[in-house]
C-alpha positions as CSV (number, residue, x, y, z in Angstrom):
1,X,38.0,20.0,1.2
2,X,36.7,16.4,1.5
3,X,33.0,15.7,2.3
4,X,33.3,14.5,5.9
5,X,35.6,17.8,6.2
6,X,32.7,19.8,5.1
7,X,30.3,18.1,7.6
8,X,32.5,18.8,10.3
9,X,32.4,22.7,9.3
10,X,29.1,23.0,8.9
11,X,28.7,21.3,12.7
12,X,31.5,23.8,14.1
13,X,29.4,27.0,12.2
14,X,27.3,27.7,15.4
15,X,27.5,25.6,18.7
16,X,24.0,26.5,19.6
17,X,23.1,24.9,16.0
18,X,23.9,21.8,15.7
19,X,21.5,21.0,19.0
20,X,18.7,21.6,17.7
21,X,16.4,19.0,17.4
22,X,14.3,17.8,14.4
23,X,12.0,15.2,13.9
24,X,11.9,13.0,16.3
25,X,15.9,12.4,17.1
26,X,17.2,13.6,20.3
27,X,20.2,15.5,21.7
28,X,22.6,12.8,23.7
29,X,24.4,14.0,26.6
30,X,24.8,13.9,30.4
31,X,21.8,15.5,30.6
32,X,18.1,13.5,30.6
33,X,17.0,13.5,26.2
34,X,14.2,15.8,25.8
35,X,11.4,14.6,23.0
36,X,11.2,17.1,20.4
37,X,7.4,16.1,19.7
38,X,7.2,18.1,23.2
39,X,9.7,21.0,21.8
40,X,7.3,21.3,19.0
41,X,4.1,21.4,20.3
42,X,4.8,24.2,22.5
43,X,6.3,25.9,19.6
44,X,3.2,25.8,18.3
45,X,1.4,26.6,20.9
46,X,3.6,29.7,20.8
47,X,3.4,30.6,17.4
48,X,-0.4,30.8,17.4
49,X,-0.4,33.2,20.8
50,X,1.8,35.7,18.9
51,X,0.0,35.4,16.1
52,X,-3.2,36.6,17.6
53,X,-1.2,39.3,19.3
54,X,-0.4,40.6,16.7
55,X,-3.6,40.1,14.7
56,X,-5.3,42.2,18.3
57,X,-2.5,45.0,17.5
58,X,-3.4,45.8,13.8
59,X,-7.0,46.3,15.0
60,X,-6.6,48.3,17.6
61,X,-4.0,50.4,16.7
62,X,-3.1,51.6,13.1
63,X,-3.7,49.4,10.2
64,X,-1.5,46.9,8.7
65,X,-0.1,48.2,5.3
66,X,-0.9,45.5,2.8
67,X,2.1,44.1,1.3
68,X,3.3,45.3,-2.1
69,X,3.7,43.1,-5.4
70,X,7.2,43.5,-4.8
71,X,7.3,42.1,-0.7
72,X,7.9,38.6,-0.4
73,X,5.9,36.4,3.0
74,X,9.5,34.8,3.6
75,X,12.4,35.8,5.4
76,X,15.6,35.5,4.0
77,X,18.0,33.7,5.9
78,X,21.5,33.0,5.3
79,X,22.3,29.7,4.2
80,X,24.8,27.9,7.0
81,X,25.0,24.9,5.7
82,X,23.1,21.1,6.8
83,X,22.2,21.1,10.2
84,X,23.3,17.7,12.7
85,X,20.0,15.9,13.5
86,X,21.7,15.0,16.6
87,X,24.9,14.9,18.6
88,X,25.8,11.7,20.5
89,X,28.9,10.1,22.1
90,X,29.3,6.9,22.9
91,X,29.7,4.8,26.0
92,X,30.8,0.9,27.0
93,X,26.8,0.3,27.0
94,X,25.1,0.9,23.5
95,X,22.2,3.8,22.0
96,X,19.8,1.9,20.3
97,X,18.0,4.0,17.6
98,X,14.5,2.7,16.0
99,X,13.6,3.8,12.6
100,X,10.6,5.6,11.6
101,X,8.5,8.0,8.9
102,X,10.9,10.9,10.5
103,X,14.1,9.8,11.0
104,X,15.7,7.8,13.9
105,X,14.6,7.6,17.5
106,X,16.4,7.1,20.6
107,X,15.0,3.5,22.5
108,X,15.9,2.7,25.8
109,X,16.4,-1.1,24.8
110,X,16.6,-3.4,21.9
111,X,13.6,-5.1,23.2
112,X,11.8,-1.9,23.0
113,X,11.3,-2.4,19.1
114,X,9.2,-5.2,19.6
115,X,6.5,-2.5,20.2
116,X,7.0,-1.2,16.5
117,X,6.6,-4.4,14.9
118,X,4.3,-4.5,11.8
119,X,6.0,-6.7,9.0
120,X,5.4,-5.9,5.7
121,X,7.9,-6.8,2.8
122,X,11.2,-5.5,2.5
123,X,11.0,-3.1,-0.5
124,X,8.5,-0.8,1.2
125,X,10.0,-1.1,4.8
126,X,12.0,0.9,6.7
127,X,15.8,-0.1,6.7
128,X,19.2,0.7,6.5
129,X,19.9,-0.8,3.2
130,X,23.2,0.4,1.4
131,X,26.1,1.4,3.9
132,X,29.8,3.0,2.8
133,X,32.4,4.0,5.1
134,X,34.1,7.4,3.4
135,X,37.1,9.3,4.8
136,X,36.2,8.6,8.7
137,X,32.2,8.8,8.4
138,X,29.2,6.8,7.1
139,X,27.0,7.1,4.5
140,X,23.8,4.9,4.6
141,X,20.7,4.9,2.3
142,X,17.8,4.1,4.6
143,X,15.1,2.5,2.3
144,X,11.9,5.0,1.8
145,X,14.0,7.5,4.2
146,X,16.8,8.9,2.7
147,X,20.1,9.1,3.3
148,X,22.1,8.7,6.7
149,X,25.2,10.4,7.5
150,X,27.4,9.5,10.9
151,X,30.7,11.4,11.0
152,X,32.8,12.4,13.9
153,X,32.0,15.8,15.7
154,X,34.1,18.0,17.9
155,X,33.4,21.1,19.0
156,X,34.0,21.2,23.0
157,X,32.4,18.1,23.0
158,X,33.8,14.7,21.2
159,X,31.4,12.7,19.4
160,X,29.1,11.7,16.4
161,X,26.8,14.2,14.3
162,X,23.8,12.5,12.4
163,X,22.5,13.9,9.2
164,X,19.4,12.9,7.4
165,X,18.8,14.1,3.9
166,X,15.5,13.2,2.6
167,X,12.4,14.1,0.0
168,X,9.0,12.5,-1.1
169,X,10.7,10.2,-3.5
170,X,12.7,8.7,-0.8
171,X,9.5,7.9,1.0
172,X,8.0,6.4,-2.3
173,X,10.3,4.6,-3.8
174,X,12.7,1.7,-3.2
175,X,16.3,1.9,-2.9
176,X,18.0,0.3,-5.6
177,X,21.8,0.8,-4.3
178,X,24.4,3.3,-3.4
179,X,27.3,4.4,-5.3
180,X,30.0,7.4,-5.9
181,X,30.0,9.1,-9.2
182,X,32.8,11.9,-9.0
183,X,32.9,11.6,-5.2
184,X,29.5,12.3,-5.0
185,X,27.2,10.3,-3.0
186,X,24.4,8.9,-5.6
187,X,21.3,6.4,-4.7
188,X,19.6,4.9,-7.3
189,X,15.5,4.3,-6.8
190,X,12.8,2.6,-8.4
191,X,9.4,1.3,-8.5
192,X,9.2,-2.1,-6.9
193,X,6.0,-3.9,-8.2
194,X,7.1,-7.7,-6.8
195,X,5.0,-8.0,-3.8
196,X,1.9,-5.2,-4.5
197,X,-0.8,-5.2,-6.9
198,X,-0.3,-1.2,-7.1
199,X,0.8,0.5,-10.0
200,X,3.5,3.1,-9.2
201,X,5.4,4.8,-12.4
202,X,9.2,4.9,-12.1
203,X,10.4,8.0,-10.4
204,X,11.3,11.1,-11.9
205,X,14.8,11.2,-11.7
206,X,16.3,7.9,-11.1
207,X,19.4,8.7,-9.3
208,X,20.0,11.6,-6.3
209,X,22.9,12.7,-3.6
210,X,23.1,15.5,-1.5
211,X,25.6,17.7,-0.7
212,X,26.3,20.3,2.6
213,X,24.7,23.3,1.7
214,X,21.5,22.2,3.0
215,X,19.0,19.1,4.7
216,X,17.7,18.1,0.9
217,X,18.5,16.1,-1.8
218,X,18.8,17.0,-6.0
219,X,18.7,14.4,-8.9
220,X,22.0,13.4,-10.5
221,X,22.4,12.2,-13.5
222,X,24.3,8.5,-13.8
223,X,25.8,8.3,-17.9
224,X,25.4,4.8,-17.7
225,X,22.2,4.9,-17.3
226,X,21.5,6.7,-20.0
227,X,22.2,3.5,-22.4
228,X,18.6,2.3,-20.9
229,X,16.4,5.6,-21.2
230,X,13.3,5.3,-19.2
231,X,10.8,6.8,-21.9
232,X,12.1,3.8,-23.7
233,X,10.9,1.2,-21.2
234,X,13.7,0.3,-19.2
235,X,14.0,0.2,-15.4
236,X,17.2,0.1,-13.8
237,X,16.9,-1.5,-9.9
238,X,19.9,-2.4,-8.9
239,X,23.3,0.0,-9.0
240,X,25.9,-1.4,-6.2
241,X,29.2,-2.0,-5.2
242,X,30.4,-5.4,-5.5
243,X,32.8,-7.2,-3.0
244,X,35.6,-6.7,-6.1
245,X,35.1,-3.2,-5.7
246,X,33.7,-3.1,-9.2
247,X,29.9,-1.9,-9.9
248,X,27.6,-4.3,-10.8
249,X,24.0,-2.5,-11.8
250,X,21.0,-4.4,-13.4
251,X,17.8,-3.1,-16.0
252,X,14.7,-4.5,-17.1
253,X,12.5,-3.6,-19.6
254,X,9.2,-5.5,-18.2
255,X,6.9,-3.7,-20.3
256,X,8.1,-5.3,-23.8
257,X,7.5,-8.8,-25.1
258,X,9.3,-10.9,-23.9
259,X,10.7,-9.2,-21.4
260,X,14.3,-8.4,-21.1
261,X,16.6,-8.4,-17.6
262,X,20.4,-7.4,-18.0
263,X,23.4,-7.5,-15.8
264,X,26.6,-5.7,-16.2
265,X,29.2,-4.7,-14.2
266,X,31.5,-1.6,-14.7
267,X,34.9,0.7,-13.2
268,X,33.8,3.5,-15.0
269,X,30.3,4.5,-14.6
270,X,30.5,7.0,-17.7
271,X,30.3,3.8,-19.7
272,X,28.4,1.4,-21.0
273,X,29.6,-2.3,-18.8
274,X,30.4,-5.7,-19.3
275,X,27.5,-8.2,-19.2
276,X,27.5,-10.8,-17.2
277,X,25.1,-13.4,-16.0
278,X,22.6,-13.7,-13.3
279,X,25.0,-16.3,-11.1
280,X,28.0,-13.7,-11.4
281,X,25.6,-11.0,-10.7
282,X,24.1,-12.4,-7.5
283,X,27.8,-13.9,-6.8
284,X,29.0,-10.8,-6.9
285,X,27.2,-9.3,-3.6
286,X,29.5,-8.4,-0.7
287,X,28.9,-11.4,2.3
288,X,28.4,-10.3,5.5
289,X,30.4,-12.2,8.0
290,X,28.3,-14.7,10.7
291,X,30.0,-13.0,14.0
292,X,29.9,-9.7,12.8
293,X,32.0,-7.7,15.3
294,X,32.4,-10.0,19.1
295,X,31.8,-7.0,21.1
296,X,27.6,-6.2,19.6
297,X,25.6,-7.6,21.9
298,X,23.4,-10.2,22.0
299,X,20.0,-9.8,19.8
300,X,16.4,-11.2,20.9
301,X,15.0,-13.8,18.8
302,X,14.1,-12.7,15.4
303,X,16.6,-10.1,15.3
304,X,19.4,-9.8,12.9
305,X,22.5,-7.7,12.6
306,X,22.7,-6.6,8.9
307,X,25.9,-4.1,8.4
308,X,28.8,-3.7,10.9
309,X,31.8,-0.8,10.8
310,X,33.9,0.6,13.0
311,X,34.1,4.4,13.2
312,X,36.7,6.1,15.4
313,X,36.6,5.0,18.8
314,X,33.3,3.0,18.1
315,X,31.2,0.5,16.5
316,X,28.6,0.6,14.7
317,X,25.9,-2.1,14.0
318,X,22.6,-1.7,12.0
319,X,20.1,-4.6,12.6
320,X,16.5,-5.7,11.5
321,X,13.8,-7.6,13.0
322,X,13.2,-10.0,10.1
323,X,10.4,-12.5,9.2
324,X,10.5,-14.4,5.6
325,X,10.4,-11.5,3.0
326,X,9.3,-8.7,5.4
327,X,10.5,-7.0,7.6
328,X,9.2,-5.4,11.0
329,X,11.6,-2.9,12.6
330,X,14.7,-1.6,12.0
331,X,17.3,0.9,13.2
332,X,20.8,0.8,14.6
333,X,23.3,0.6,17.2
334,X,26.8,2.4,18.2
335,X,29.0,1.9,21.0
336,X,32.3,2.2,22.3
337,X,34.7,-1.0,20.6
């Protein structure tokens, strides 16, 4: 079973599922999009009125046994798998989505974002930043968000299911680039110290992917990486795809004198590359074409299309709104080709 196969399973487990809605996405259908702040405030508000219900009970009536050593406070629930952050289909006019600390959010326009505008530089901002098509979906690494799954859902209804995989080193840390290390999605993040005075140490684990089984992600280890440990000073910020289809990664190790920056690129990431210089490493990046696709429309002033692809009966278009070094917001389109 390939991944995309997988996601498609995991959507087709329970109907009912795969609407519900997290964070701040939204169900798209016929029907008018419901906010799920709303959804979750009255849950809330819920939660706390059966909670002194049942609080008035145990006083009242006989007492609460207190809970053995053995009892646990959770419930076990079986594991179904990662659940869609949203279902959408696509129309000859195109869903805007706008980027923020939860995820993506449905926008009535693409002059809406204009609203969320506060530039800051591109390492700590929100963006899509690495994107890979894979057997008929998309996987994305949205800088200090995680990663972005689009695939193709069916189930009654024909159209996309979003996933968003994410943790607190996401959130802290840069995105360094996005590979595929025994089919296995794999991010690579670090601490970016170019444009802040801050002192962040480098994360934990360098590298981490996800898999089906639930909304998270784990570390995974990278062998070459291992030629530059950490604990020995080096810092590895760049791990990518290059438009030969080779992979071109890039350490440092800052902290000795002099410093050292190497480049090397690689088809077989359980060993150590070839190095190559600076000009064939920054030669190396894919180019992104001027007219990206002719049907995306038009973007206001200040706006940028960044990563096109085309996905079953659609296309998809991530873009920025971009000033010097920094940029302000950032999210993504999909409509009918």
């Amino acid at each position: 079973m390939n991944l995309f196969q997988a996601y498609a399973q995991a959507a087709v487990a329970s109907k009912f599922r795969t609407r519900t809605i997290t964070g701040d996405l939204y169900f798209l259908s016929p029907f008018p999009c419901v906010s799920a702040r709303k959804i979750f405030s009255f849950s809330v508000i819920l939660f706390f009125a059966f909670f002194m219900f049942s609080c008035t009970r145990s006083s009242v009536g006989e007492t609460a046994a207190a809970p053995s050593a053995g009892d646990t406070p959770f419930v076990n629930v079986t594991n179904t798998g990662a659940r869609p952050a949203a279902i959408l289909q696509t129309g000859e006019y195109p869903l805007w989505f706008l980027l923020n600390e939860e995820g993506p959010v449905h926008i009535g326009a693409i002059e809406d974002a204009r609203d969320a505008s506060v530039f800051v530089p591109w390492p700590y901002a929100l963006h899509i930043r690495f994107l890979q098509k894979r057997e008929g979906g998309l996987v994305m690494v949205i800088n200090r968000g995680g990663f972005f799954i689009i695939t193709p859902y069916e189930n009654g209804v024909t159209g996309f299911a979003m996933y968003l995989f994410s943790g607190e080193e996401f959130r802290r840390y840069t995105a360094g680039g996005l590979v595929f290390y025994d089919d296995k999605p794999a991010a690579l993040l670090y601490a970016e110290t170019r444009f802040s005075q801050t002192v962040l140490p480098q994360p934990r684990q360098r590298t981490w992917s996800f898999n089906m089984d639930a909304n998270v992600i784990f570390p995974i280890d990278i062998p070459v990486l291992k030629f530059f440990p950490g604990n020995e000073g080096w810092e590895a910020d760049a791990l990518r795809y290059g438009d030969d289809g080779l992979i071109y990664y890039r350490t440092a190790r800052r902290s000795a004198s002099p410093s050292s920056v190497r480049m090397f690129r690689t088809n077989d990431l359980t060993r150590q590359g070839e190095e190559i210089s600076i000009e064939v490493f920054y030669n190396s990046a894919p180019r992104r074409a001027e007219n990206p696709h002719p049907s995306l429309p038009q973007l206001p002033d200040g706006f940028f299309y960044t990563e096109t692809e085309e996905i079953g009966d659609s296309v998809f278009a991530s873009w920025e709104e971009q000033q010097d070094y920094s940029i302000g917001a950032a999210g993504f389109m999909i409509m009918k080709k």
